[in-house]
C-alpha positions, 0 to 999 in steps of 0.5 A: 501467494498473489496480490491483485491491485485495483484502485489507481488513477489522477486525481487532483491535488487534495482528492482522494483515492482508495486502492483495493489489494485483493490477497490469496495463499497467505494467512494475515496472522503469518505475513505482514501486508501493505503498501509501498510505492515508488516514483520514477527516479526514487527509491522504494518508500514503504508507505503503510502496513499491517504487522503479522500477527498482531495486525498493528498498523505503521505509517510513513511519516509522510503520510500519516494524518492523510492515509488509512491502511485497513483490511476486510479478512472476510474478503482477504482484501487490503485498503489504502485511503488516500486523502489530501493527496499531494503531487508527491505522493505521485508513483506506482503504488504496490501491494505486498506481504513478507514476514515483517513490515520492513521488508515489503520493499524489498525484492525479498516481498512478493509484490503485486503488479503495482498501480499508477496513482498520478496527482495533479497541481 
């Protein structure tokens, strides 16, 4: 399995950005995928996934109403729309799949390498 993040940058407070998450070796009936993040000094936040199998969709509280998760299976990529962004929203930002969307997180996930979305006051 191999995730290929693009998409990343600084943006000011209230842009928007979409990161691209190109994904191979694994089947999205099997694997959950989708995002999580992490800023310096906090914990790992899973931000929005799509479930194995069925391909619902969950969402952060606090991002929801702002971001989109979506997915071209053609192109074995995964999107995340980020709109209204917020300084907080400010970390690396990871593109992962495992069995279930509650461990995307986890060090049990395989990750990408992560890319850095900075949002400015």
């Amino acid at each position: 399995v191999q995730l290929v993040e693009s998409g990343g940058g600084l943006v000011q407070a209230g842009g928007s950005l979409r990161l691209s998450c190109r994904v191979s070796g694994l089947s999205f009936d099997d694997y959950a995928t989708g995002w999580f993040r992490q800023a310096p000094g906090k914990e790992r936040e899973g931000v929005s996934c799509f479930k194995s199998g069925s391909g619902g969709t969950q969402y952060a509280d606090s991002v929801k109403g702002r971001f989109t998760i979506s997915r071209d299976i053609a192109k074995s990529t995964v999107y995340l729309e980020m709109n209204s962004l917020k300084p907080e929203d400010t970390a690396v930002y990871y593109c992962a799949a495992d069995f279930s969307c509650s461990y995307l997180h986890t060090v049990h996930a395989t990750w990408g390498q992560g890319t850095q979305v900075t949002v400015s006051p």
